[in-house]
Backbone as a printed PyTorch tensor [residue, N CA C, xyz], in Angstrom:
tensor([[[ 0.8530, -1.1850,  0.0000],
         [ 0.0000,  0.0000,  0.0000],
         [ 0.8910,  1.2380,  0.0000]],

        [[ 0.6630,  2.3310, -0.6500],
         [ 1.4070,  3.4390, -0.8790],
         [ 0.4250,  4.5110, -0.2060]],

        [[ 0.9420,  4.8190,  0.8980],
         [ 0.3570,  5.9120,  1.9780],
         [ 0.0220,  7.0810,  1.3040]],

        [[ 0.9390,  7.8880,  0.4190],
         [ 1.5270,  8.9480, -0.5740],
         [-0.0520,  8.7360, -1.5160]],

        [[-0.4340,  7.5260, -2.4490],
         [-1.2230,  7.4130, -3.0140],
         [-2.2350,  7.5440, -2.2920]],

        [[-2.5110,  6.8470, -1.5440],
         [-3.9620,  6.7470, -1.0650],
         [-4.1860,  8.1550, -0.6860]],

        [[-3.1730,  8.8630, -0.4320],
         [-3.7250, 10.1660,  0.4430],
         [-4.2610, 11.4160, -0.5480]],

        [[-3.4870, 10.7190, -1.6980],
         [-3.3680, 12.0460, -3.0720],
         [-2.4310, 12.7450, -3.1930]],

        [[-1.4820, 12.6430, -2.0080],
         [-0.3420, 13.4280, -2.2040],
         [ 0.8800, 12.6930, -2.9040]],

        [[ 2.3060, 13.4540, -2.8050],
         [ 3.6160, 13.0230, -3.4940],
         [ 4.4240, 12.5330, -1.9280]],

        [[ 5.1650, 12.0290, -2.0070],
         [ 6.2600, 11.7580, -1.2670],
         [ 7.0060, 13.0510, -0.5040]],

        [[ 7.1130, 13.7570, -2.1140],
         [ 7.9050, 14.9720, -1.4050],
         [ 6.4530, 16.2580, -0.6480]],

        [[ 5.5220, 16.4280, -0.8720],
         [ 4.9160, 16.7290, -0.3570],
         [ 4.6450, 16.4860,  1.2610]],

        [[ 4.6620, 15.0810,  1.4800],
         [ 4.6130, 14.7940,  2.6060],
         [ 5.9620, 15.3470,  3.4750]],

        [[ 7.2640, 14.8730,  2.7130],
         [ 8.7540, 15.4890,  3.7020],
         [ 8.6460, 16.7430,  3.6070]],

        [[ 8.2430, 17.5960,  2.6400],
         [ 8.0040, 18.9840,  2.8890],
         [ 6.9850, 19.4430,  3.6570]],

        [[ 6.5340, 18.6800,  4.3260],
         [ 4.8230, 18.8700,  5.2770],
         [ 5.6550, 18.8640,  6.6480]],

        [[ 6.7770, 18.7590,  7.0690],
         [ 7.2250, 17.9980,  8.3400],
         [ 8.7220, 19.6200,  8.6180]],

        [[ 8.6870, 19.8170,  9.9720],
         [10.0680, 20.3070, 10.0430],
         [11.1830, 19.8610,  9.4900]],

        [[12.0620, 20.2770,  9.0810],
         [13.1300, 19.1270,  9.2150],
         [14.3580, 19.4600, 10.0320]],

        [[15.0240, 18.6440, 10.6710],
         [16.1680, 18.7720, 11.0850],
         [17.6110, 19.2880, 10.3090]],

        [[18.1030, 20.6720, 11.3220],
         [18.8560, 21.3330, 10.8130],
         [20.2460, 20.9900, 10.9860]],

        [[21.2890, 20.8570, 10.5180],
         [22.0240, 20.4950, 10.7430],
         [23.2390, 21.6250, 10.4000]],

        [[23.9870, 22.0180, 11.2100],
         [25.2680, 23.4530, 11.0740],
         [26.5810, 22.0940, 10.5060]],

        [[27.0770, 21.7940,  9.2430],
         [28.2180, 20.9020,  9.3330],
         [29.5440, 22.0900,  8.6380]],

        [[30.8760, 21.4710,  9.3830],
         [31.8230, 22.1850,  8.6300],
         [32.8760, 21.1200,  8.8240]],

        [[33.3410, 21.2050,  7.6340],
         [34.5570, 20.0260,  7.0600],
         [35.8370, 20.6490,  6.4610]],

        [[36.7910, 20.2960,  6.6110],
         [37.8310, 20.2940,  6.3320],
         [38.1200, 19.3920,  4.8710]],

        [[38.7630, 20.5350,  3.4900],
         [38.9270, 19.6340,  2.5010],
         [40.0080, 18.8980,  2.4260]],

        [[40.0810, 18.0280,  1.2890],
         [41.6600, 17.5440,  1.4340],
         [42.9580, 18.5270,  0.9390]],

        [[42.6080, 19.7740,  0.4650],
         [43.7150, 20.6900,  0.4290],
         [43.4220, 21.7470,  1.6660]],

        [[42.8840, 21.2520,  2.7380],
         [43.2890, 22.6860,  3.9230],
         [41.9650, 23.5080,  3.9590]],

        [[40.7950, 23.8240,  2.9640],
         [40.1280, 24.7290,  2.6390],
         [38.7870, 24.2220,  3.9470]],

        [[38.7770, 25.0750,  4.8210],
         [37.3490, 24.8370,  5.6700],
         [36.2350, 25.0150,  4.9890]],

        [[35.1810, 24.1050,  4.9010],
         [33.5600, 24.6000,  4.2590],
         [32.4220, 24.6950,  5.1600]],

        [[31.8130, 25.5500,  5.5400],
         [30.8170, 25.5740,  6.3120],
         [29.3730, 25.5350,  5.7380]],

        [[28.3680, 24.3460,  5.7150],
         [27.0300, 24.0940,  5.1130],
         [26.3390, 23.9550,  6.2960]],

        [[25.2390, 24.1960,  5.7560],
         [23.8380, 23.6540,  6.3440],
         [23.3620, 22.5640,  5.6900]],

        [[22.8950, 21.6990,  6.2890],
         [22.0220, 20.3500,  5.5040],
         [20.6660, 20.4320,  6.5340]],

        [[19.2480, 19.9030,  5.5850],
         [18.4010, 19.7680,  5.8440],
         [17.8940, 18.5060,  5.6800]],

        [[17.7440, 17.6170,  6.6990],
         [17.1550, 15.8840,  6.6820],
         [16.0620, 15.7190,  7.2290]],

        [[15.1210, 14.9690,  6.7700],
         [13.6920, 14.2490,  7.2700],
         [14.3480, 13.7810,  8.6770]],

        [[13.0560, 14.1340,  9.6850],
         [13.0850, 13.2810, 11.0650],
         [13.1320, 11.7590, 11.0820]],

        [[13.8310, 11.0270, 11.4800],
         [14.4160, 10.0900, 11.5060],
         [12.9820,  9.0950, 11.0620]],

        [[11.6460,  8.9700, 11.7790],
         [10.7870,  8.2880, 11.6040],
         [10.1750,  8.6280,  9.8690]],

        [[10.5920, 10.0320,  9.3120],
         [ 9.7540,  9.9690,  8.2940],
         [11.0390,  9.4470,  7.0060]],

        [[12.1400,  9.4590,  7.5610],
         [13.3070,  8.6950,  6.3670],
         [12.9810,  6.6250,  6.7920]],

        [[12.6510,  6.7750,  7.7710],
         [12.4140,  5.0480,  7.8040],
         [11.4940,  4.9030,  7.1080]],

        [[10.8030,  5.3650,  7.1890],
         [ 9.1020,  5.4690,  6.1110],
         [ 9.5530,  5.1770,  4.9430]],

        [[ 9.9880,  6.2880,  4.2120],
         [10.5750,  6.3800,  3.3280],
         [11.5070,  5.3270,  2.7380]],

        [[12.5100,  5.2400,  3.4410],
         [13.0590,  3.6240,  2.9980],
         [12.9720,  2.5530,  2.9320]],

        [[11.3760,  2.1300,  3.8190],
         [10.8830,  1.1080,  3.6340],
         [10.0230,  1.2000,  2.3170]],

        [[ 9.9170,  1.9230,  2.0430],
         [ 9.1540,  2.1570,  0.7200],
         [10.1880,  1.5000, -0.2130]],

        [[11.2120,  2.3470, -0.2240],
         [12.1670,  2.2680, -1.0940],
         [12.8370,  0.9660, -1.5640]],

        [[12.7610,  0.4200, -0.0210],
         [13.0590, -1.2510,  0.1180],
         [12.2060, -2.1820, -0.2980]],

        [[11.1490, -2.3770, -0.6640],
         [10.3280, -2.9200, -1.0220],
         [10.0880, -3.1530, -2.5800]],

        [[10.2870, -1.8330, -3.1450],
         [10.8960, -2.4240, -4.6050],
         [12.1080, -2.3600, -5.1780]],

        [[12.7760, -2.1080, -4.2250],
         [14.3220, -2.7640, -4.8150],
         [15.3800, -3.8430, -4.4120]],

        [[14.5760, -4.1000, -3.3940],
         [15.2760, -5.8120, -3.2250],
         [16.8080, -5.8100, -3.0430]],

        [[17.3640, -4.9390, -2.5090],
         [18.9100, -4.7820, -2.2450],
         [19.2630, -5.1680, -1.0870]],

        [[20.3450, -6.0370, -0.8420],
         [20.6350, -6.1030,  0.6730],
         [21.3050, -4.6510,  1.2890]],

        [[21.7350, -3.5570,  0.3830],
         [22.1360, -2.6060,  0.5230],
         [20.4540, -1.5510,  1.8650]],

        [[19.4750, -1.7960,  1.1770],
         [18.2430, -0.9650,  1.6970],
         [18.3000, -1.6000,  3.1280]],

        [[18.2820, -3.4540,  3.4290],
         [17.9780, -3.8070,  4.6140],
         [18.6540, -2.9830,  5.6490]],

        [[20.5480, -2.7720,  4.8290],
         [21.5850, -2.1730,  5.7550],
         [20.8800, -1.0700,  6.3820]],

        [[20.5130,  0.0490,  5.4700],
         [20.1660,  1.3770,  5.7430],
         [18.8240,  1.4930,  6.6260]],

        [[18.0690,  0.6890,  6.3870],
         [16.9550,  0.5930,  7.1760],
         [17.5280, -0.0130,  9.0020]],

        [[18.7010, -0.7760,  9.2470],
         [19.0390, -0.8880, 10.1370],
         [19.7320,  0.1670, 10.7710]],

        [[20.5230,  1.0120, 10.1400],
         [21.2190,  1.5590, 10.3110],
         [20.5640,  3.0390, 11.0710]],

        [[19.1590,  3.3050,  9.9530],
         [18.0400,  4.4150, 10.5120],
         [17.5950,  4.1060, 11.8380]],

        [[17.4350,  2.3150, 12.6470],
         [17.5900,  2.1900, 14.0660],
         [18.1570,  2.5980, 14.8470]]])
């Protein structure tokens, strides 16, 4: 069952329906150069969602990893 469908909405509709978690990251390149970003990620429960979706039609032992890993 596709939650997204039944509801009428998109996927991204739904992660854009939700806060998301902000994240301040700054990295060091491999020539010396500091970068300072922001990243924006789905709350942990709505990326499991999401990857169980994802897992379901692609049959990768790669998805099981990530779905453990979102634990």
């Amino acid at each position: 069952m596709d939650l997204a469908a039944e509801c009428g909405v998109s996927q991204v509709t739904i992660a854009f329906s939700v806060d998301p978690i902000v994240l301040e990251v700054g990295v060091l390149l491999t020539d010396g150069t500091p970068l300072d970003f922001v990243v924006r990620v789905p709350p942990v429960e709505l990326a499991l969602i999401f990857k169980a979706y994802a897992a379901q039609s692609r049959h990768a032992p790669k998805e099981v990893t990530d779905l453990y890993n979102l634990l």
